[in-house]
N, C-alpha and C positions, 0 to 999 in steps of 0.2 A: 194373946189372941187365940181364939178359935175357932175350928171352920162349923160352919152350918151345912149338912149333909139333908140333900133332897132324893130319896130313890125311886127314882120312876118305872113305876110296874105295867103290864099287863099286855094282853093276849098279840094287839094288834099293832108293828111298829109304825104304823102313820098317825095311827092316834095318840102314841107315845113321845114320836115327833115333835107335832101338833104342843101337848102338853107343856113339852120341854122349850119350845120356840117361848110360850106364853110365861115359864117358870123364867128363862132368862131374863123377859121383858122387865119382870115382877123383881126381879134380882138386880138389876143395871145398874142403881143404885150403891149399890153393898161393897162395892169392893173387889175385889179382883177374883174374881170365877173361875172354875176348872167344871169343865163339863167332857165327862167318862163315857162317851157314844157308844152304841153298840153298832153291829158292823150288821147286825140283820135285815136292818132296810134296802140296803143292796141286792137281795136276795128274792127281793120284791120288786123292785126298785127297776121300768125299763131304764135303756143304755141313758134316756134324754134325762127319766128321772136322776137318773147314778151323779150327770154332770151337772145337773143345776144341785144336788146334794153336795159335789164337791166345793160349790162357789160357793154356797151356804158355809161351809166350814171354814173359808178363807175368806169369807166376810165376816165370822164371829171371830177370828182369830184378827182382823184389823180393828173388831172394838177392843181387840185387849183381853179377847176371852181364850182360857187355854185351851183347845181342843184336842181328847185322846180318843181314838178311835179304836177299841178293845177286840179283841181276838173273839170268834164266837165259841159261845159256850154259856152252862148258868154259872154263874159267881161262887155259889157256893160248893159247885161240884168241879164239875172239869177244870173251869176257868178258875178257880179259887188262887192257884198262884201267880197266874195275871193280875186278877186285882188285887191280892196284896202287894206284890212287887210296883205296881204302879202307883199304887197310892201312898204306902210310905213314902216313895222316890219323889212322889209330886209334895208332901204335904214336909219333907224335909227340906229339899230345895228351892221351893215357891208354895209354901202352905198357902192356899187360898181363903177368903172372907167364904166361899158360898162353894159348895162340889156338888153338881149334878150328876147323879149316877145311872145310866139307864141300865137295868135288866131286859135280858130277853127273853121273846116270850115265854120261856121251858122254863126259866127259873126260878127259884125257889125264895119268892120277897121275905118271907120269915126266920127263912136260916140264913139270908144275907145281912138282914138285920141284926141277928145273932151273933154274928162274926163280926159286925161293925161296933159291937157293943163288949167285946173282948175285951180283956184288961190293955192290951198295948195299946188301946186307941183310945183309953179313957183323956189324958192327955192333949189331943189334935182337938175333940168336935165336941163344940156347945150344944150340941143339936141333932137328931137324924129324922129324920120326917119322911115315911113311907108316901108314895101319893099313886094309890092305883088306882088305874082307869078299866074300866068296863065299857064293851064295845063288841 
């Protein structure tokens, strides 16, 4: 088996959100999910938004869905040994059917790509499928 990798791009995290609510929808089906949040919408995000975000996460975590909430940063730069360290960790111990991965706004979808597309990961993903939004 292997995972099918979604990375969701661009400027604005509510429309990144948004996309990702809609990718899960489209996913539900597939098999057991890991979705890689970013921590930026918080940052946006009033105290009232912050809490109904949290119950969002603890209601996709009672469908079954794994949710990791990433350290901010772009993936391929600062953050780079966050998502590695997290995704081997995930994809050894509970590889998933479907990994949603959000990028934040600063980062860099084509060197993430790049690095998803490394020899160690040939192995893990059937798949990586960019999906950026404009907004």
């Amino acid at each position: 088996m292997k995972t099918h990798v979604f990375l969701v791009s661009g400027r604005n995290p509510q429309v990144r959100a948004k996309r990702i609510e809609a990718l899960l929808s489209e996913q539900a089906s597939a098999g057991k999910i890991t979705l890689m949040a970013s921590t930026e919408i918080f940052s946006v995000a009033s105290v009232e938004a912050q809490a109904e975000l949290f119950g969002l996460d603890a209601e996709r975590k009672a469908r079954g869905i794994h949710v990791l909430r990433l350290s901010p940063g772009c993936l391929c730069c600062s953050s780079k040994l966050v998502l590695t360290t997290h995704l081997a960790r995930t994809l050894r111990l509970n590889q998933p059917d479907v990994l949603l991965v959000e990028l934040e706004s600063q980062s860099h979808p084509e060197q993430v790509l790049e690095l998803l597309n490394e020899p160690q990961w040939n192995d893990w993903f059937a798949d990586i499928t960019l999906v950026e939004e404009v907004a």
